[in-house]
mmCIF entry with sequence, helices, sheets and N, C-alpha, C, O atoms, coordinates in Angstrom:
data_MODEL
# 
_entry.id   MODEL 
# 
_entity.id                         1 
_entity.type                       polymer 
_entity.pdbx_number_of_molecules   1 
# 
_entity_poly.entity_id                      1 
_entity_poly.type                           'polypeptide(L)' 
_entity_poly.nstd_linkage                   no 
_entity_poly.nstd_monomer                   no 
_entity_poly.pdbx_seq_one_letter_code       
;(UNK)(UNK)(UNK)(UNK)(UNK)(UNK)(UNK)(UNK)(UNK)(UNK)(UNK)(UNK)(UNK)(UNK)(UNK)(UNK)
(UNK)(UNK)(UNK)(UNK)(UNK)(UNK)(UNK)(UNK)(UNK)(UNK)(UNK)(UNK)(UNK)(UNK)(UNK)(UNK)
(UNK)(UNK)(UNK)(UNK)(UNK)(UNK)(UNK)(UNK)(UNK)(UNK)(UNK)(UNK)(UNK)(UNK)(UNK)(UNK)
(UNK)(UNK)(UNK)(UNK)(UNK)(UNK)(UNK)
;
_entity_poly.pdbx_seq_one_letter_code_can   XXXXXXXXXXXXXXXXXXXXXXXXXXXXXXXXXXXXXXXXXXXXXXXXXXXXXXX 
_entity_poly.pdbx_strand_id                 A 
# 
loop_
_entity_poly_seq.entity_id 
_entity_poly_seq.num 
_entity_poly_seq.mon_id 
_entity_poly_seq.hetero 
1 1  UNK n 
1 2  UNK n 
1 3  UNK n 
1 4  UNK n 
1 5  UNK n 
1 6  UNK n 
1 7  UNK n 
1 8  UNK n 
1 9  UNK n 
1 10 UNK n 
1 11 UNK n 
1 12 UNK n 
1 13 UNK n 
1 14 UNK n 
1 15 UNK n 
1 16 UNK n 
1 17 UNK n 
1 18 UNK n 
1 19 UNK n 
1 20 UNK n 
1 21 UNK n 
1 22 UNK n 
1 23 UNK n 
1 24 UNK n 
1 25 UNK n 
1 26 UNK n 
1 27 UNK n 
1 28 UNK n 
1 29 UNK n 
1 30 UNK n 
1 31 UNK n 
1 32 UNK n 
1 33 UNK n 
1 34 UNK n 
1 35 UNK n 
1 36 UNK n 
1 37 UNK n 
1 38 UNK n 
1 39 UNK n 
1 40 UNK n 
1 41 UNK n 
1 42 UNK n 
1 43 UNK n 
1 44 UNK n 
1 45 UNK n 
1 46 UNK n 
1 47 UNK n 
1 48 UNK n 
1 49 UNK n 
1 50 UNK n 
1 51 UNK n 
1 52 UNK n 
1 53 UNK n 
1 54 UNK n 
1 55 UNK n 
# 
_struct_asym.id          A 
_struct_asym.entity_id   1 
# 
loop_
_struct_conf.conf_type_id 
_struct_conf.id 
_struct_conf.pdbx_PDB_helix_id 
_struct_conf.beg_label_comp_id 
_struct_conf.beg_label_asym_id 
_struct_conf.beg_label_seq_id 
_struct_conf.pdbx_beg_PDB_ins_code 
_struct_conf.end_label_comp_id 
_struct_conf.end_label_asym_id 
_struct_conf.end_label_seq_id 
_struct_conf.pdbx_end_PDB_ins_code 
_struct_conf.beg_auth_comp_id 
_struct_conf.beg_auth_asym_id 
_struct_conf.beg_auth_seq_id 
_struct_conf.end_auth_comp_id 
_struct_conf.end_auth_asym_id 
_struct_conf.end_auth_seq_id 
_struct_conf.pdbx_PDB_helix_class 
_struct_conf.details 
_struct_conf.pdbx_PDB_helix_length 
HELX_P HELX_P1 AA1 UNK A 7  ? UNK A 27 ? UNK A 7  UNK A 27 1 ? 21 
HELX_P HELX_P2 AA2 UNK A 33 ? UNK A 54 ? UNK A 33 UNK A 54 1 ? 22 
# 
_struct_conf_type.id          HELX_P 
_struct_conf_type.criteria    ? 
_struct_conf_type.reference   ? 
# 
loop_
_atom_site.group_PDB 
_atom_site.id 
_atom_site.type_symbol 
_atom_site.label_atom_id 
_atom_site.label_alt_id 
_atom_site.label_comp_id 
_atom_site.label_asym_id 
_atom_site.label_entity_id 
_atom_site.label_seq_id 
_atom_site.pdbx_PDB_ins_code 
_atom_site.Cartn_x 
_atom_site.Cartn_y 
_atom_site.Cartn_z 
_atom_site.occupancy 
_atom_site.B_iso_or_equiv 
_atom_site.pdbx_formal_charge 
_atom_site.auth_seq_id 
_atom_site.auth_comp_id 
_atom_site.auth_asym_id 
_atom_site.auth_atom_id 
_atom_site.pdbx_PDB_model_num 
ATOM 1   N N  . UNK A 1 1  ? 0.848   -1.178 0.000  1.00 0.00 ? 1  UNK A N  1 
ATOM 2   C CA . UNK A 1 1  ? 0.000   0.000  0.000  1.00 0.00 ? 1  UNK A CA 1 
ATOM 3   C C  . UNK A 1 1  ? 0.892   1.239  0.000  1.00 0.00 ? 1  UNK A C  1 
ATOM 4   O O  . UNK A 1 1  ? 1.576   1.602  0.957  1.00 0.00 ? 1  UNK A O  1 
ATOM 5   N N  . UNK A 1 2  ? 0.776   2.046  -1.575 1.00 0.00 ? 2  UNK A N  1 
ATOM 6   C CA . UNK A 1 2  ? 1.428   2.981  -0.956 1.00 0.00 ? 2  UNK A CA 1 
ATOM 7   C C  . UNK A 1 2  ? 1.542   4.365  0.493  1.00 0.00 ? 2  UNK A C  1 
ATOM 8   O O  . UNK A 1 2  ? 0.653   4.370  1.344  1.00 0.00 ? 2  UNK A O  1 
ATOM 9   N N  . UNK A 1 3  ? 2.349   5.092  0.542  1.00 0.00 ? 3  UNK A N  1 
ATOM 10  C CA . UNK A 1 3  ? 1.863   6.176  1.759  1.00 0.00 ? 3  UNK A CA 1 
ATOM 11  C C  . UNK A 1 3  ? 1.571   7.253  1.324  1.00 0.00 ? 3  UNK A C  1 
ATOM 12  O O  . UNK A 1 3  ? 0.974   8.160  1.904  1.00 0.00 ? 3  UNK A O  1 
ATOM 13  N N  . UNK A 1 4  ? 2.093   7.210  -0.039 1.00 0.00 ? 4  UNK A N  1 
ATOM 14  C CA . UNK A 1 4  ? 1.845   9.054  -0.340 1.00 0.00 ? 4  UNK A CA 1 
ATOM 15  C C  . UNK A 1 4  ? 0.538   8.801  -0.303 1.00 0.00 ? 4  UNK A C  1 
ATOM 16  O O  . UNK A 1 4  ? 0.077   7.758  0.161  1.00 0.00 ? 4  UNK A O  1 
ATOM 17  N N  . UNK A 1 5  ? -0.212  9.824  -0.835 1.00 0.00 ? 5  UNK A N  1 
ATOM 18  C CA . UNK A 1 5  ? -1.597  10.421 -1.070 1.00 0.00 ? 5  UNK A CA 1 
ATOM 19  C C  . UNK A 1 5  ? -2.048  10.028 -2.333 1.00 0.00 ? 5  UNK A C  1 
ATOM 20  O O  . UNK A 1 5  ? -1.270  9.754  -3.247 1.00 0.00 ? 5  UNK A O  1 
ATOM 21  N N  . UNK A 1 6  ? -3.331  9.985  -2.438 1.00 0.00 ? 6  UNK A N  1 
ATOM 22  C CA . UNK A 1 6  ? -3.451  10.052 -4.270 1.00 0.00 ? 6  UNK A CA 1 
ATOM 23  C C  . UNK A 1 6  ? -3.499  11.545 -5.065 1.00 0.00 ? 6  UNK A C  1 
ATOM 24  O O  . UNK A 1 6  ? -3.712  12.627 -4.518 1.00 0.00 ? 6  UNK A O  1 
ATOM 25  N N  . UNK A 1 7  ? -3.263  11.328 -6.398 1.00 0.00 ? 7  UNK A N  1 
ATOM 26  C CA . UNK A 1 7  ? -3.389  12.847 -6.542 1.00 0.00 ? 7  UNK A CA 1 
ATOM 27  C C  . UNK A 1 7  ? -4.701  13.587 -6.249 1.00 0.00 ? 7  UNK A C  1 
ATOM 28  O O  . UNK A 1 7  ? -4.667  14.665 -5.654 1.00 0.00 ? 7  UNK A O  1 
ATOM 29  N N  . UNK A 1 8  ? -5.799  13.063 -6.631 1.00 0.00 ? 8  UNK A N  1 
ATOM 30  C CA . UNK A 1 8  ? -7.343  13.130 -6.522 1.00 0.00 ? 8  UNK A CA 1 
ATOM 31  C C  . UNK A 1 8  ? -7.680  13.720 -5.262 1.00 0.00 ? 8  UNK A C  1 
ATOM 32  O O  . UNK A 1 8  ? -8.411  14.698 -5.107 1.00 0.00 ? 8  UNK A O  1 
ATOM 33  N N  . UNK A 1 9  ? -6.946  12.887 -4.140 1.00 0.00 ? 9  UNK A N  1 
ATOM 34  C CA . UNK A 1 9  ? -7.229  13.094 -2.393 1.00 0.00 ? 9  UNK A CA 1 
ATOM 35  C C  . UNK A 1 9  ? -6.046  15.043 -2.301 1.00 0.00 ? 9  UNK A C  1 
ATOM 36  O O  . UNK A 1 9  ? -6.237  16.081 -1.668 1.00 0.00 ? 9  UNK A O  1 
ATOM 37  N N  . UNK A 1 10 ? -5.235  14.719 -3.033 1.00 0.00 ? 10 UNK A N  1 
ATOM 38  C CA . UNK A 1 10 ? -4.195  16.466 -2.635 1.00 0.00 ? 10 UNK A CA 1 
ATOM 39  C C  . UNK A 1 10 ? -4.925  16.954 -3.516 1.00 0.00 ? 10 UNK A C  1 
ATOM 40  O O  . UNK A 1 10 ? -5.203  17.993 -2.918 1.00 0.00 ? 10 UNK A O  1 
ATOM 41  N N  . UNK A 1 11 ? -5.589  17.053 -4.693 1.00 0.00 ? 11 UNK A N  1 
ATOM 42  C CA . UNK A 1 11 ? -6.457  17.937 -5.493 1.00 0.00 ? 11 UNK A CA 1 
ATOM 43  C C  . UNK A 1 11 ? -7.607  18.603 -4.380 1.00 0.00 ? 11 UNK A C  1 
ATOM 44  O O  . UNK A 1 11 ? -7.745  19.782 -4.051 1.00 0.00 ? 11 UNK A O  1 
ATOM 45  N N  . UNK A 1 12 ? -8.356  17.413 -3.945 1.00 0.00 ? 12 UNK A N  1 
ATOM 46  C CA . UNK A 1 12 ? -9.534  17.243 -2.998 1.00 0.00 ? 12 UNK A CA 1 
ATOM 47  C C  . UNK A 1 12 ? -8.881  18.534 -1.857 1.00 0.00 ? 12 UNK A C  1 
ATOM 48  O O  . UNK A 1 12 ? -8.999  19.759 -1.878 1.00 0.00 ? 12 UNK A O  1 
ATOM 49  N N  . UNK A 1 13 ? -8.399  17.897 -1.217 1.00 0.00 ? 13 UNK A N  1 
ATOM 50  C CA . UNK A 1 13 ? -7.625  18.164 0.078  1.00 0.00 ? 13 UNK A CA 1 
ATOM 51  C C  . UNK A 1 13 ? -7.776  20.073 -0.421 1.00 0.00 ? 13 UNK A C  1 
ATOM 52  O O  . UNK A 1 13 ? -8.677  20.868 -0.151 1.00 0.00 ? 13 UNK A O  1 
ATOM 53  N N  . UNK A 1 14 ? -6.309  20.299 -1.328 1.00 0.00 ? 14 UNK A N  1 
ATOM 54  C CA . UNK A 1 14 ? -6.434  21.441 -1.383 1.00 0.00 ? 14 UNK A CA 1 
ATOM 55  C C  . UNK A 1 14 ? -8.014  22.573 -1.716 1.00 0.00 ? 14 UNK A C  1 
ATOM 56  O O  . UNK A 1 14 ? -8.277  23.662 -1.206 1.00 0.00 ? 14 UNK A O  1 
ATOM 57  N N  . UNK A 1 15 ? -8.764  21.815 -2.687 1.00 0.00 ? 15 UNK A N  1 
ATOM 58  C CA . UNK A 1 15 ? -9.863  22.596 -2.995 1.00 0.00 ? 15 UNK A CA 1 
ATOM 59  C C  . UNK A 1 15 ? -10.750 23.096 -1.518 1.00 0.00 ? 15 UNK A C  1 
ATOM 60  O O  . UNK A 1 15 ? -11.254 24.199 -1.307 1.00 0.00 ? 15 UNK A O  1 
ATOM 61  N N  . UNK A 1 16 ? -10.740 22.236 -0.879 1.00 0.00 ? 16 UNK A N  1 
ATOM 62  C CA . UNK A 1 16 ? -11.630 21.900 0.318  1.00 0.00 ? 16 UNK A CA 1 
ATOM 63  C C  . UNK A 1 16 ? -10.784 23.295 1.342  1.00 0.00 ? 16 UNK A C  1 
ATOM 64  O O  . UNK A 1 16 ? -11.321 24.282 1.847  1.00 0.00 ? 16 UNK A O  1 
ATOM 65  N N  . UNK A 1 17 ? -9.379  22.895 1.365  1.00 0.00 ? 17 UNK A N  1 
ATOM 66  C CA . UNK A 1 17 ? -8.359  24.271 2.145  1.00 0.00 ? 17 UNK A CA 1 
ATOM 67  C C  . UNK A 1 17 ? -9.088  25.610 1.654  1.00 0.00 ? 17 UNK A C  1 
ATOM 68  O O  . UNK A 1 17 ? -9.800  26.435 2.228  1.00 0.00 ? 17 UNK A O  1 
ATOM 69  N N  . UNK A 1 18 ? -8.686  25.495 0.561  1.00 0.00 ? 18 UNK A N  1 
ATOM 70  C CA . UNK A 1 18 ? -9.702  26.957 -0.220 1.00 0.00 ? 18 UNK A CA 1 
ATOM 71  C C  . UNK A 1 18 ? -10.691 27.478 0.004  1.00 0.00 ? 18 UNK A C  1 
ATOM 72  O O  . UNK A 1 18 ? -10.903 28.662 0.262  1.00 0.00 ? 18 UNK A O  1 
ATOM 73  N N  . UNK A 1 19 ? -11.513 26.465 -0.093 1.00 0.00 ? 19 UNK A N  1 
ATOM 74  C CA . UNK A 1 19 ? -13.035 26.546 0.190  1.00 0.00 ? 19 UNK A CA 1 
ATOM 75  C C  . UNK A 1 19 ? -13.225 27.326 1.613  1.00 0.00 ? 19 UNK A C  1 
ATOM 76  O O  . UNK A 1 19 ? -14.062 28.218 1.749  1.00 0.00 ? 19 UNK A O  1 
ATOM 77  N N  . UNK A 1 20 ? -12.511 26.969 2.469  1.00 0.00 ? 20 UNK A N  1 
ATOM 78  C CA . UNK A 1 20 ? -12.671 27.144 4.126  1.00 0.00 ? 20 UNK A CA 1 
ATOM 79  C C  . UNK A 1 20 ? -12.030 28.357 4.431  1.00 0.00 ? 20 UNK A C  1 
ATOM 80  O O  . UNK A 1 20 ? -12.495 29.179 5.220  1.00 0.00 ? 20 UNK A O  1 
ATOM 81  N N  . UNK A 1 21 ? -10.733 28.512 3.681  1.00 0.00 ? 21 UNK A N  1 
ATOM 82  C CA . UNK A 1 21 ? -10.232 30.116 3.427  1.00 0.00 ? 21 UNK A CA 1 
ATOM 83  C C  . UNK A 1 21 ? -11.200 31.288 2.790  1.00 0.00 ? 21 UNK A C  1 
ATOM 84  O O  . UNK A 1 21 ? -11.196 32.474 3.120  1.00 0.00 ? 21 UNK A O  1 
ATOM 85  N N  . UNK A 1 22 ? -11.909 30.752 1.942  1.00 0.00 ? 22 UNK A N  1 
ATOM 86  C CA . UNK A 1 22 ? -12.655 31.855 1.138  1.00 0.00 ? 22 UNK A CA 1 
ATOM 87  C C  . UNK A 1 22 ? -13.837 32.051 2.637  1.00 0.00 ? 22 UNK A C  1 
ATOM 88  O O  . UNK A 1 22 ? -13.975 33.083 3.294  1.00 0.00 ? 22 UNK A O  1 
ATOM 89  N N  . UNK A 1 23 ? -14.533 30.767 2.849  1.00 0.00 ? 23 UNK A N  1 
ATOM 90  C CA . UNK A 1 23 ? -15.755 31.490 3.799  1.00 0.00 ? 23 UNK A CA 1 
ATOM 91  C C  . UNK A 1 23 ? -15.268 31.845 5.072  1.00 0.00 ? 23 UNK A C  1 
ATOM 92  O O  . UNK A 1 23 ? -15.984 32.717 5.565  1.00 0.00 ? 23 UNK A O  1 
ATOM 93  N N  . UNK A 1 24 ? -14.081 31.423 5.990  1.00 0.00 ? 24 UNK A N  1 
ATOM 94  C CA . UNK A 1 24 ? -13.170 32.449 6.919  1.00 0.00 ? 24 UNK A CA 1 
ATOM 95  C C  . UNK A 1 24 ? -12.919 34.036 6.364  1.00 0.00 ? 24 UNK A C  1 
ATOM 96  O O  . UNK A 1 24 ? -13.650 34.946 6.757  1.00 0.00 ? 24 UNK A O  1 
ATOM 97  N N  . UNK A 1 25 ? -12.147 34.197 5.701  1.00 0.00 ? 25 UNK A N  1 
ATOM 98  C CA . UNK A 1 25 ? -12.325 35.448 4.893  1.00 0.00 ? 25 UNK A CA 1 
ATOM 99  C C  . UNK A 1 25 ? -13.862 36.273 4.775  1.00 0.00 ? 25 UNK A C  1 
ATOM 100 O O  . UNK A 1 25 ? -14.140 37.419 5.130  1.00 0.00 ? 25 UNK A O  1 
ATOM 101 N N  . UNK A 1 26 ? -14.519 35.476 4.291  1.00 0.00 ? 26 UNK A N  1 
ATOM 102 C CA . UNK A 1 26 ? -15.839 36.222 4.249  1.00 0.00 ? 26 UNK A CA 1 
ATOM 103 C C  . UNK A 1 26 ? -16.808 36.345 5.539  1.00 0.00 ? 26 UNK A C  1 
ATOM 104 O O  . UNK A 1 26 ? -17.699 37.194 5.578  1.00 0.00 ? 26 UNK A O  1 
ATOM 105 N N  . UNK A 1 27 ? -16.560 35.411 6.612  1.00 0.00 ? 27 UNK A N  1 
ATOM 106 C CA . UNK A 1 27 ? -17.035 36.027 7.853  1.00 0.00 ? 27 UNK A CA 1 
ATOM 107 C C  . UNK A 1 27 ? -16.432 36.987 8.277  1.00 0.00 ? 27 UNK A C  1 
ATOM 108 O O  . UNK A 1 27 ? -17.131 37.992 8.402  1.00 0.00 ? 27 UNK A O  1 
ATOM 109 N N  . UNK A 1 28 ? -15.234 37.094 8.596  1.00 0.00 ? 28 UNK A N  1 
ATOM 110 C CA . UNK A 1 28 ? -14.638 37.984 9.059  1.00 0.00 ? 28 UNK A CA 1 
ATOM 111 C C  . UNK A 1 28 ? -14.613 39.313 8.580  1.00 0.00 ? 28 UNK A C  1 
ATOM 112 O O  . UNK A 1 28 ? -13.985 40.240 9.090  1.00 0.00 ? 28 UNK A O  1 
ATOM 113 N N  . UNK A 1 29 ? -15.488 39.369 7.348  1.00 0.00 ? 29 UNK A N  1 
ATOM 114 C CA . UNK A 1 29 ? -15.318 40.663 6.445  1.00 0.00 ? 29 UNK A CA 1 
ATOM 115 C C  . UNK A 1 29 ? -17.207 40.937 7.011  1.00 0.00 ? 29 UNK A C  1 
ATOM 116 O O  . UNK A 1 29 ? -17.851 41.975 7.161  1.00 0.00 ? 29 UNK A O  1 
ATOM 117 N N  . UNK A 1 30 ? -17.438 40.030 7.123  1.00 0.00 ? 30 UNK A N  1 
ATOM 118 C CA . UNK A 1 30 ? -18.541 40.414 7.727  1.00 0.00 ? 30 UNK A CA 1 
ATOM 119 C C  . UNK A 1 30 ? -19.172 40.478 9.021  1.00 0.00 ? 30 UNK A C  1 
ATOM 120 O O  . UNK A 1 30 ? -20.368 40.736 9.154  1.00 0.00 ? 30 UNK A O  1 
ATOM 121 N N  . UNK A 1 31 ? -18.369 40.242 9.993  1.00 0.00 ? 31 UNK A N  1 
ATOM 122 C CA . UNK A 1 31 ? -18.565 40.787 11.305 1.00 0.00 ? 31 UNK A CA 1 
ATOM 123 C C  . UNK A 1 31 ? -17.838 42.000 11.521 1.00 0.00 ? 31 UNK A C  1 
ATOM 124 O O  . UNK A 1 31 ? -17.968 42.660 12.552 1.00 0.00 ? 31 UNK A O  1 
ATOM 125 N N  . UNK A 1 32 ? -16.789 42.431 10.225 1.00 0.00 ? 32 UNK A N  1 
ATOM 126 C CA . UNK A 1 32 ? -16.284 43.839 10.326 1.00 0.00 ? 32 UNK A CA 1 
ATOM 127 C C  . UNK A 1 32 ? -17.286 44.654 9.943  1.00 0.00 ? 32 UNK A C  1 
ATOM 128 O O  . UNK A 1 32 ? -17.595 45.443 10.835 1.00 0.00 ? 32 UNK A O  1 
ATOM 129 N N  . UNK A 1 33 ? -18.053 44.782 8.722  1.00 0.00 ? 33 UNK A N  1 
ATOM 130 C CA . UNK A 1 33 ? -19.089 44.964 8.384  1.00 0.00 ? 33 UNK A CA 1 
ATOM 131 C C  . UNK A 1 33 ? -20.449 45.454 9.345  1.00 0.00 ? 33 UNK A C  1 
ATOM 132 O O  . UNK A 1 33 ? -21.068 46.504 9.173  1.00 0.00 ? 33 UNK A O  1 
ATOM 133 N N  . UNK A 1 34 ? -20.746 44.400 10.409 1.00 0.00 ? 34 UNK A N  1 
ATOM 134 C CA . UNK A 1 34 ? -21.312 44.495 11.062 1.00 0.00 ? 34 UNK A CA 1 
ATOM 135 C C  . UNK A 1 34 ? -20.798 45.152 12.365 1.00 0.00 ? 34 UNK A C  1 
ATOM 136 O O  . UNK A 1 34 ? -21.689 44.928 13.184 1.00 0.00 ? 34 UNK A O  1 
ATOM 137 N N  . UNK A 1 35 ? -20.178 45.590 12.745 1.00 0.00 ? 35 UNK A N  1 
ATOM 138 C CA . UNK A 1 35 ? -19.167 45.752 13.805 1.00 0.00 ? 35 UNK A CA 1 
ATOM 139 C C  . UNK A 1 35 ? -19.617 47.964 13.292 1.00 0.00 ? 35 UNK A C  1 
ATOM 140 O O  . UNK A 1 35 ? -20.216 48.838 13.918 1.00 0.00 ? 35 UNK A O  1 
ATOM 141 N N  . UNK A 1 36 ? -18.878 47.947 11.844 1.00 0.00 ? 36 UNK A N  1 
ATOM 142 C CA . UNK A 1 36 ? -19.090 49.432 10.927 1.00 0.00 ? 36 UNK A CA 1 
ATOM 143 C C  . UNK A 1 36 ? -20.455 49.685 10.983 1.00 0.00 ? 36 UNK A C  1 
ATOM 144 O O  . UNK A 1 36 ? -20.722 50.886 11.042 1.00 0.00 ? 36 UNK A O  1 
ATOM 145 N N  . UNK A 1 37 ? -21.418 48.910 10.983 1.00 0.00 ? 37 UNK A N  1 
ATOM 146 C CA . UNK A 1 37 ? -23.110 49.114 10.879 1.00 0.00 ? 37 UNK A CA 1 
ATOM 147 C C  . UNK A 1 37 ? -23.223 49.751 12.294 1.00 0.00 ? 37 UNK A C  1 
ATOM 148 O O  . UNK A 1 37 ? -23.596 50.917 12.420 1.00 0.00 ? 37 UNK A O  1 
ATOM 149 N N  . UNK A 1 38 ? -22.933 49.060 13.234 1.00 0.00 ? 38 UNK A N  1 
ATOM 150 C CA . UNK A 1 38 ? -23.108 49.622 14.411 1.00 0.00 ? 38 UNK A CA 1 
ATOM 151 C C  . UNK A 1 38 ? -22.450 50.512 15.197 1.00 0.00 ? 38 UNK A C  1 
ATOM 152 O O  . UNK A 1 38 ? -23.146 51.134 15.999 1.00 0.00 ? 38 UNK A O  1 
ATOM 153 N N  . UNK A 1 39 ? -21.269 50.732 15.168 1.00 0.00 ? 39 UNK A N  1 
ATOM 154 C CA . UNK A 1 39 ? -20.725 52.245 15.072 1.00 0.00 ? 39 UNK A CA 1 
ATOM 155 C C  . UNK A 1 39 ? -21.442 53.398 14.514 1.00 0.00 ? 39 UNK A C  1 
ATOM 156 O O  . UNK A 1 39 ? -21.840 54.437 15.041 1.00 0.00 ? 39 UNK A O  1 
ATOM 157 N N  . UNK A 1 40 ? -21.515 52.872 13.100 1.00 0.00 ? 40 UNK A N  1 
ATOM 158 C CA . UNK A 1 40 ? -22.568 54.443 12.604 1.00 0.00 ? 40 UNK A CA 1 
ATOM 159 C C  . UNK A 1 40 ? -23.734 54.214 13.339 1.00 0.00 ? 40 UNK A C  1 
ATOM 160 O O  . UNK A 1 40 ? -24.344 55.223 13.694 1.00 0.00 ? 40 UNK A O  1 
ATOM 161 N N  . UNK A 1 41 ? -24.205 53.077 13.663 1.00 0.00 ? 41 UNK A N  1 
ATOM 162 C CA . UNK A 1 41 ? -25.731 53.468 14.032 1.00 0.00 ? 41 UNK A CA 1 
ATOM 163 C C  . UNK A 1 41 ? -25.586 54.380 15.300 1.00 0.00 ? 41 UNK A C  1 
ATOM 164 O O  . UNK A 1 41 ? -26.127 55.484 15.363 1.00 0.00 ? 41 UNK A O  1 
ATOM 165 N N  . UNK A 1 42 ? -24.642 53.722 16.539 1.00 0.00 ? 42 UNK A N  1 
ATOM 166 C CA . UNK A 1 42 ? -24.327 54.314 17.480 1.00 0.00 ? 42 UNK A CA 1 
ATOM 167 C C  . UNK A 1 42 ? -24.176 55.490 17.000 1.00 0.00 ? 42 UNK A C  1 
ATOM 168 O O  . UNK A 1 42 ? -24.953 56.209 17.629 1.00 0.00 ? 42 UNK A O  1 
ATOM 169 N N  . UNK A 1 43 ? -23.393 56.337 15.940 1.00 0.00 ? 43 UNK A N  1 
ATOM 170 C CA . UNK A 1 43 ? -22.620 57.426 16.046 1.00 0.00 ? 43 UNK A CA 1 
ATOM 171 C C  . UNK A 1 43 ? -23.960 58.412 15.617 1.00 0.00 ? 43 UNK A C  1 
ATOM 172 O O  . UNK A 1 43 ? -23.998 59.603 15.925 1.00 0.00 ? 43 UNK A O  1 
ATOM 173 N N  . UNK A 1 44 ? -25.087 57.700 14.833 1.00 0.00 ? 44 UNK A N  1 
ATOM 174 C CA . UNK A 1 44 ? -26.424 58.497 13.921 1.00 0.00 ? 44 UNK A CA 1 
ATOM 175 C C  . UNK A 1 44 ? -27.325 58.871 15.541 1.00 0.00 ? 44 UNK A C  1 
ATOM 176 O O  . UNK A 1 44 ? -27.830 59.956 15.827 1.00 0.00 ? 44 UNK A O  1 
ATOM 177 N N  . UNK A 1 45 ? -27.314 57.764 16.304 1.00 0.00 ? 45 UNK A N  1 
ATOM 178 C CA . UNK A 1 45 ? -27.943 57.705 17.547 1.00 0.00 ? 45 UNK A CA 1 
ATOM 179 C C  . UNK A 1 45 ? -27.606 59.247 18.369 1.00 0.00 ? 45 UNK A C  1 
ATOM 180 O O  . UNK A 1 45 ? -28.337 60.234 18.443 1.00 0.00 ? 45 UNK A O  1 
ATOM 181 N N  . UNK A 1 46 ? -26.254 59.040 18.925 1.00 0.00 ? 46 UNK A N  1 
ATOM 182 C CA . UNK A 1 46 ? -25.782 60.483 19.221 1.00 0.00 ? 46 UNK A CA 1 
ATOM 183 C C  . UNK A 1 46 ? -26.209 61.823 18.584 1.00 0.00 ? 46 UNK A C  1 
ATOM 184 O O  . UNK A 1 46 ? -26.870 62.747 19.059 1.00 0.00 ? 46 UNK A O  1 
ATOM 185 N N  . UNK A 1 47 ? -25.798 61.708 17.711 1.00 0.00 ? 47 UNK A N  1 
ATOM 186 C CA . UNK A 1 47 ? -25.964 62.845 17.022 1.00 0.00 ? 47 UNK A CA 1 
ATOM 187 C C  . UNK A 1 47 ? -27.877 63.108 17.000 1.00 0.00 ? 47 UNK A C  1 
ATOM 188 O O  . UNK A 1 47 ? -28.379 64.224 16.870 1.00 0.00 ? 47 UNK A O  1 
ATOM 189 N N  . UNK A 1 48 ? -28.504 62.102 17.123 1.00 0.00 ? 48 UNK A N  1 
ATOM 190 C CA . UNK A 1 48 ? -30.162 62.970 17.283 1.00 0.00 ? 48 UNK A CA 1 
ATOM 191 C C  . UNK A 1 48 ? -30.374 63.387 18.492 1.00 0.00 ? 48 UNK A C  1 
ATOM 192 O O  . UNK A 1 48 ? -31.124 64.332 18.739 1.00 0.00 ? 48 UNK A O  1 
ATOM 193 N N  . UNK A 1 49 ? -29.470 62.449 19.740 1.00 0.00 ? 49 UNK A N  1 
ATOM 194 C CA . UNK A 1 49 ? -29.387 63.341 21.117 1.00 0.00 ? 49 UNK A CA 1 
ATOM 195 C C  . UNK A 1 49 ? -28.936 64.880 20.915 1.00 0.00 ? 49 UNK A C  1 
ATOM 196 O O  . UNK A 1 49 ? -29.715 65.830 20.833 1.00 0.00 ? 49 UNK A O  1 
ATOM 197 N N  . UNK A 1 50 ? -27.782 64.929 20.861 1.00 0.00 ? 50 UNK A N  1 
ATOM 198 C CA . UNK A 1 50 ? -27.166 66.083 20.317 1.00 0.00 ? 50 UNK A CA 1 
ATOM 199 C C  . UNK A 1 50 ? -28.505 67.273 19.868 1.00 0.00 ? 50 UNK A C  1 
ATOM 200 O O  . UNK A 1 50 ? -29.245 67.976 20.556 1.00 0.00 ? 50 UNK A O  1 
ATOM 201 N N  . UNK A 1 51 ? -28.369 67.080 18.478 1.00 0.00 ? 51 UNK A N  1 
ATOM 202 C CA . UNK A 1 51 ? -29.611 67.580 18.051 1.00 0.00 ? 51 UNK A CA 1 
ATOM 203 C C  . UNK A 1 51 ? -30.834 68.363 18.956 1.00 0.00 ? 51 UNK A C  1 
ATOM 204 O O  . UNK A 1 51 ? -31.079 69.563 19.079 1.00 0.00 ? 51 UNK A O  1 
ATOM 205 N N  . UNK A 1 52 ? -31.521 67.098 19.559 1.00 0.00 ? 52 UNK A N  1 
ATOM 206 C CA . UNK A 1 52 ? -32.356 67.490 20.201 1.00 0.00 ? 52 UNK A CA 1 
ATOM 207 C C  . UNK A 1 52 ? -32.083 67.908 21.470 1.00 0.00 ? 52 UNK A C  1 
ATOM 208 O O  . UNK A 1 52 ? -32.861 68.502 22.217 1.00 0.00 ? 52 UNK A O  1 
ATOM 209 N N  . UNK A 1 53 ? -30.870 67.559 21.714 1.00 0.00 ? 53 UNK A N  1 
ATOM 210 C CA . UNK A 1 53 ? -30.383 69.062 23.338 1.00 0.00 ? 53 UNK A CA 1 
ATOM 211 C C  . UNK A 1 53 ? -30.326 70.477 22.734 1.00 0.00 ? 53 UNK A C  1 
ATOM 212 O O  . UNK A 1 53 ? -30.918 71.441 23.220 1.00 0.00 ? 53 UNK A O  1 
ATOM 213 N N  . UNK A 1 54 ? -29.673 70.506 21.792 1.00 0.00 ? 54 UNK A N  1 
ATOM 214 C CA . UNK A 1 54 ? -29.753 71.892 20.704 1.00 0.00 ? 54 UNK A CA 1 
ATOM 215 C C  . UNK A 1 54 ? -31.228 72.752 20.869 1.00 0.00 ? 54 UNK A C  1 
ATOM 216 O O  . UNK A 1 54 ? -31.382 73.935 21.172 1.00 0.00 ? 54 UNK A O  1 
ATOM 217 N N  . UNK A 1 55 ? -32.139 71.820 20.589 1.00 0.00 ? 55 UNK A N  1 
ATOM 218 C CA . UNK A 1 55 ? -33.310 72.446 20.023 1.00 0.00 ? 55 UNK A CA 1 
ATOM 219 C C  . UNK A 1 55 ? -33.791 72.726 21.366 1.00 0.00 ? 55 UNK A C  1 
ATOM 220 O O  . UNK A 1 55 ? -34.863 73.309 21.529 1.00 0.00 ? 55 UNK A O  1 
# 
């Protein structure tokens, strides 16, 4: 039996690495995302306090 790998299984293998890199990448771009949503909301929030101490 050999030990290496087959090529099919390191084809596999790598696509699958990828795969898990691309949707890591894309959470993380989207809890930044979400992280930026809520800052501005916080920051839109303030600013109608603001506002309405003004008035």
């Amino acid at each position: 039996m050999p030990t290496a790998e087959s090529e099919a299984k390191v084809k596999t293998k790598v696509r699958f690495e990828g795969l898990l890199k691309t949707h890591s990448d894309l959470m993380h771009e989207r809890k930044k995302l979400k992280k930026s949503l809520v800052r501005s909301g916080e920051n839109i929030s303030n600013q109608e306090k603001s506002m309405a101490l003004r008035q």
